[in-house]
C-alpha positions in Angstrom: 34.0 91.2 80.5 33.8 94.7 80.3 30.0 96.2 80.2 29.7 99.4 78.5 26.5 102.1 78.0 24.4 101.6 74.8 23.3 105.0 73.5 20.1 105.3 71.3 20.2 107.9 68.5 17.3 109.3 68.4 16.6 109.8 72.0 20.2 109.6 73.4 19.3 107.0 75.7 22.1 104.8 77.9 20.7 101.2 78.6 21.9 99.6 81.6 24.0 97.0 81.3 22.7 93.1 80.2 22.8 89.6 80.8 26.1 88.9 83.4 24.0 90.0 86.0 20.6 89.3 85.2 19.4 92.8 84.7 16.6 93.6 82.2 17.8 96.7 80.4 16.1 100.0 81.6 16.2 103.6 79.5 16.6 106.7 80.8 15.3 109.6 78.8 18.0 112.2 79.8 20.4 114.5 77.9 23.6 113.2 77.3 27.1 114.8 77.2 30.1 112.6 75.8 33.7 112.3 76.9 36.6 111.1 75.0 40.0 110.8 74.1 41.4 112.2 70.7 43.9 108.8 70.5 47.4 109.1 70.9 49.1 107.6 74.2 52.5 107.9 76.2 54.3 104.7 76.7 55.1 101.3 74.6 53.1 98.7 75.9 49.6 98.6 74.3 47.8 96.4 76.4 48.0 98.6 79.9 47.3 101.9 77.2 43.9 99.9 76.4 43.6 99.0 80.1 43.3 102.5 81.4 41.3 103.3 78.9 38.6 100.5 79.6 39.1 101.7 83.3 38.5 105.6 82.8 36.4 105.3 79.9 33.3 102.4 80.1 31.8 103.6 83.6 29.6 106.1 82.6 28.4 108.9 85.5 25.0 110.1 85.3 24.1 112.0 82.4 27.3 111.5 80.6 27.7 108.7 77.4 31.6 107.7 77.4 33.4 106.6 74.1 37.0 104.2 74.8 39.3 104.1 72.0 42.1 102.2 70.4 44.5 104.0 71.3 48.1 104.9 69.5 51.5 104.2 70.5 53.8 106.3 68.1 56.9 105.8 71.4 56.9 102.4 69.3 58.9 103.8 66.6 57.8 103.7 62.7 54.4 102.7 61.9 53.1 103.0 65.3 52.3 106.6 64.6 49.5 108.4 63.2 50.6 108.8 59.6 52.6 105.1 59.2 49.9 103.3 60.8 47.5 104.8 58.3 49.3 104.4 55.5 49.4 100.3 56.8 45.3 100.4 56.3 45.6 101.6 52.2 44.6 98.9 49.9 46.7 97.9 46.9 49.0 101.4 47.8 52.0 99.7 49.0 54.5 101.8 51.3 58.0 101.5 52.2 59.8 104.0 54.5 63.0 105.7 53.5 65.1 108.5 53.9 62.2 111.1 53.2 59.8 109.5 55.0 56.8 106.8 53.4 56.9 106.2 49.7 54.7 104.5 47.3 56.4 101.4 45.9 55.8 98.5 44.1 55.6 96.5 47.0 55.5 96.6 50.3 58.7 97.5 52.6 59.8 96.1 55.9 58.3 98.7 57.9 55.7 98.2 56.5 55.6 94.7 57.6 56.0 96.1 61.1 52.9 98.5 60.6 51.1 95.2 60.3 51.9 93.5 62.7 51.7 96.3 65.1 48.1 96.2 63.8 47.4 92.7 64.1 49.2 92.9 68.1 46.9 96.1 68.7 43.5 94.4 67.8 44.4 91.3 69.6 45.2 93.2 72.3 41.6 95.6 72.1 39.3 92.2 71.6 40.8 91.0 74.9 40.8 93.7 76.9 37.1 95.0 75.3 35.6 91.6 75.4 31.9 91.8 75.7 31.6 96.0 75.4 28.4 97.5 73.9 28.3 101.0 73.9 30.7 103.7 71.4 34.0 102.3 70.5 36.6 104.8 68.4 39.0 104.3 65.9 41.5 106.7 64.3 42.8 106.9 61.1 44.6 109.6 59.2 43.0 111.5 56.8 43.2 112.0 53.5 45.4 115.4 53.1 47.4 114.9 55.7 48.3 111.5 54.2 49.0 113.2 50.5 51.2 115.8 52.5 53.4 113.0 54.1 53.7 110.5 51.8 55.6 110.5 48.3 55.1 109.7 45.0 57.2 106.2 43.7 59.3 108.6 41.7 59.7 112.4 42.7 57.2 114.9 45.2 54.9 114.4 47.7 51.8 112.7 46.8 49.7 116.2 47.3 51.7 117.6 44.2 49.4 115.2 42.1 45.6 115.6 42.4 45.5 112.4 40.7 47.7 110.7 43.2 45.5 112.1 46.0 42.5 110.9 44.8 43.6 107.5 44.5 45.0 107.7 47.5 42.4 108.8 49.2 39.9 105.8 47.2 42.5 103.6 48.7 42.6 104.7 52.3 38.3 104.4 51.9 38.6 101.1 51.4 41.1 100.6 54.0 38.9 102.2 56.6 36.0 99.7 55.7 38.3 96.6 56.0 39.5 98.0 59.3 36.2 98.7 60.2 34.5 94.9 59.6 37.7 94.0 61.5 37.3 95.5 64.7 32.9 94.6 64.1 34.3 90.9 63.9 36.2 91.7 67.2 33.6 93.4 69.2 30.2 92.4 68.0 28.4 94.4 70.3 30.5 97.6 69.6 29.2 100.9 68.0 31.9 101.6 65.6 32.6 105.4 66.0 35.4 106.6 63.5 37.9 109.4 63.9 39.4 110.9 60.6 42.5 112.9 62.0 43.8 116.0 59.7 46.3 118.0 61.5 48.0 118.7 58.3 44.8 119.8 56.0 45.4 123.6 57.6 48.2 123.9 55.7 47.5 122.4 52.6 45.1 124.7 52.3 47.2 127.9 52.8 49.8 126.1 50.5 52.4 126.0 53.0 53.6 122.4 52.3 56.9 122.3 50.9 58.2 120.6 47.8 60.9 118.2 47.7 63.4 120.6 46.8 62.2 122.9 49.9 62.4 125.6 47.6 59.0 126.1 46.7 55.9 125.5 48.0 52.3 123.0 46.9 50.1 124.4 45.1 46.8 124.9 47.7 44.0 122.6 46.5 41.1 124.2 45.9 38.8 124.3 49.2 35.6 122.4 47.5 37.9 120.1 46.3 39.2 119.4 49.5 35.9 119.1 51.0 34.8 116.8 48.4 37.8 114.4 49.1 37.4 114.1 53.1 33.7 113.6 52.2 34.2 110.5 50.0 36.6 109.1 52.8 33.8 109.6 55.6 31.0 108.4 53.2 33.0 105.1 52.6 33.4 104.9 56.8 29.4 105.0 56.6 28.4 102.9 54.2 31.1 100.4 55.7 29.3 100.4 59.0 30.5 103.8 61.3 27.3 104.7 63.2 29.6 107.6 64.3 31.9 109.7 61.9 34.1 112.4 63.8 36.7 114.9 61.9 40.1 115.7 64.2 41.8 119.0 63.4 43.6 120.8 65.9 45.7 123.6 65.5 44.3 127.4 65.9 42.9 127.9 63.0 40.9 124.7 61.8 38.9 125.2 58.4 35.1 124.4 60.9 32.9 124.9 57.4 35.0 122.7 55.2 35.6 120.0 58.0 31.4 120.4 58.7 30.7 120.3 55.3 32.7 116.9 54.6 29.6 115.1 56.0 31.1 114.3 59.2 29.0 113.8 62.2 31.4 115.9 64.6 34.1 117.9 64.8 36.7 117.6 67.5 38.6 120.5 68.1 41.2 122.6 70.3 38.7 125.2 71.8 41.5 126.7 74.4 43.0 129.0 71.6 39.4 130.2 70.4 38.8 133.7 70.3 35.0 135.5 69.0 35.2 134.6 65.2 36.1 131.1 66.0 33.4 130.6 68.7 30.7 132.1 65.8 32.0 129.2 63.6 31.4 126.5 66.8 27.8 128.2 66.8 27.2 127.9 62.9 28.3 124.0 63.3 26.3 123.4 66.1 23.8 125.1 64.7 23.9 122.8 61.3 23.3 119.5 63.3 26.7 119.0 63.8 28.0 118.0 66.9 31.0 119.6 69.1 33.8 117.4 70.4 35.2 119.9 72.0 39.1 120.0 73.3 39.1 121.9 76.5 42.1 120.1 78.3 45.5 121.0 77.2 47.8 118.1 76.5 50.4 119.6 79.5 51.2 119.8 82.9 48.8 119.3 85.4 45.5 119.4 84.3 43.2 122.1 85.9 39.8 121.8 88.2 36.7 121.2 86.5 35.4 124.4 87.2 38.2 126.0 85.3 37.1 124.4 82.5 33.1 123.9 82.7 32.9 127.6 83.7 34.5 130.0 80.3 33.1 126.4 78.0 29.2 127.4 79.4 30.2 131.3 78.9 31.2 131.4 75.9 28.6 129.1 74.7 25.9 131.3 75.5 28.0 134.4 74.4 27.7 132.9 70.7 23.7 132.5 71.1 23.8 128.7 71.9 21.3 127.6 74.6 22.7 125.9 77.8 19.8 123.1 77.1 22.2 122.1 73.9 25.4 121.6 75.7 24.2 117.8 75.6 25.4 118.4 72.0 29.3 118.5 73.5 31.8 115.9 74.1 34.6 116.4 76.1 37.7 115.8 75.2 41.6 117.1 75.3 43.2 119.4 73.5 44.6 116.9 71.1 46.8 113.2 71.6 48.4 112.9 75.0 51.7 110.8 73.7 53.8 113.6 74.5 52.4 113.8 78.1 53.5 111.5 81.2 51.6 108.5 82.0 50.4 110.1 85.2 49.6 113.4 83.4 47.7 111.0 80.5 45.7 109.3 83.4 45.2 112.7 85.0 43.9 114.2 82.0 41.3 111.3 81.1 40.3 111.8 84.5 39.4 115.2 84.1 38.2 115.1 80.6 35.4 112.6 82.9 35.0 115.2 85.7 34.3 118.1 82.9 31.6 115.9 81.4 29.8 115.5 84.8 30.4 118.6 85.4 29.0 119.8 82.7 25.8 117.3 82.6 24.3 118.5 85.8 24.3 121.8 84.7 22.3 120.4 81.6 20.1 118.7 84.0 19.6 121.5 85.9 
């Protein structure tokens, strides 16, 4: 049984773990900083990903709140990554993939078949390995415009070329979210469902650099309320569906930070390593809002560096933008963006100093 840290929202309090060992719990009125991953893993076999997850991630150091994840698999082939295992979740959208990549169709293809049972082996798997957790548990999902920009129509373009496509889509993939979402509460009771809405994609669907199928012209750009209104009805139906915790992905160097803050969301988690100024003002505008920081500050290669490295330009270019140290509670730490491309030892090594950084950073909010 694996005992986790239950965080209270108001105060951001951990509560020591219950019952196996006969401990009362016991609250501790200190700030907070979270660690994470963003979801994506090397390798094939989904039960040792989960395992070294639940081995980095549910022992929480002093003053830091950790978050496991499910995480994904995409070295398993089609419908083990980010956008076919998404697609699996939409209700009464049935996909198929072909030559182009997934399609709607009238019903539902092979692959898509495997995208389920991936699912079904990959929840299995997490209410094993998870049995009994009670603190933050993540699940990702692909968002909305990244989905219209990879999928395609039953006949002709991608699904972005027709708002009305998108927005069912996107009603579709709401409804998914809360299915998958009572799933994993039926799984792990005593979770706090925390749900990641990834859109790698949404930075260029809204420079209009998604091409059509011809290649020969380019999608027109949605207009940016519009876009904000569409991510915001997918994280409103992750709310009322139970998500205590809503988090928007988008790496890249340019990320849209008031569109993705304005969707509702409850966090953004972003690539901070290629932030100059102008980006740092928009970190301090969404911190600012309420809004908290998930904050990539480990890149996804090589070896990963020494805390210090990382904790020190983070704190100076937090205060640079007129945030005080006090709020760096507000920050979890996380990498750059999915490790799957990394080695299992450079994965492990990452988590491991994703961990350190938190730590790091919590004594200096302790003082």
């Amino acid at each position: 049984m694996v005992h986790g840290v239950r965080g209270d929202r108001r105060t951001r309090a951990p509560v020591a773990p219950r019952a196996a060992y006969g401990v009362e719990p016991v609250a501790h009125t200190v700030p907070m900083v979270g660690v994470s991953g963003i979801g994506s893993w090397p390798g094939s076999d989904i039960r040792d990903a989960l395992q070294v997850v639940r081995d980095e991630l549910t022992e929480a150091p002093e003053g830091v709140t950790v978050t496991p994840y499910l995480p994904e698999l995409p070295d398993r082939g089609p419908g083990a990554d980010l956008v076919g295992r998404s697609l699996g979740l939409l209700v009464d959208l049935p996909v198929d993939l072909q030559p182009q990549g997934w399609r709607l169709v009238d019903h539902r293809g092979r692959d898509a078949e495997r995208t389920a049972s991936l699912w079904g082996q990959d929840l299995d798997e997490m209410a094993e390995v998870f049995d009994g957790w009670t603190g933050p548990f993540k699940v990702q999902v692909a968002g909305p415009w990244t989905l219209a920009a990879a999928a395609w129509l039953p006949l002709g373009d991608r699904v972005l070329s027709d708002p009305g496509a998108t927005r069912e889509l996107a009603a579709s993939l709401g409804d998914g979210i809360a299915e998958h979402l009572a799933t994993v509460h039926r799984l792990l009771p005593g979770a706090q469902p925390v749900l990641q809405v990834d859109e790698p994609t949404l930075p260029a669907v809204l420079l209009g650099r998604i091409r059509s199928e011809s290649g020969y012209r380019t999608l027109r750009a949605p207009d940016p309320s519009h876009a904000e209104a569409v991510l915001r009805g997918v994280m409103d139906a992750a709310r009322r569906a139970g998500a205590e915790t809503t988090v928007v992905h988008c790496c890249g160097d340019h990320p849209p930070l008031a569109l993705l803050r304005g969707s509702g969301a409850d966090a953004l988690a972003i690539d901070t390593t290629t932030f100059g100024p102008r980006a740092w003002e928009s970190v301090a505008e969404t911190v600012e809002s309420g809004v908290r920081l998930w904050a990539g500050v480990l890149a996804t290669a090589g070896e990963p560096p020494a805390p210090d490295d990382v904790v020190d330009p983070l704190v100076g270019r937090w205060r640079e933008v007129g945030l005080e140290a006090s709020r760096l509670d507000e920050v979890t730490v996380t990498p750059a963006c999915g490790l799957a491309a990394a080695t299992p030892d450079q994965a492990l090594g990452t988590t491991r100093a994703a961990v350190a950084v938190a730590r790091m950073l919590a004594e200096q909010v302790l003082g």
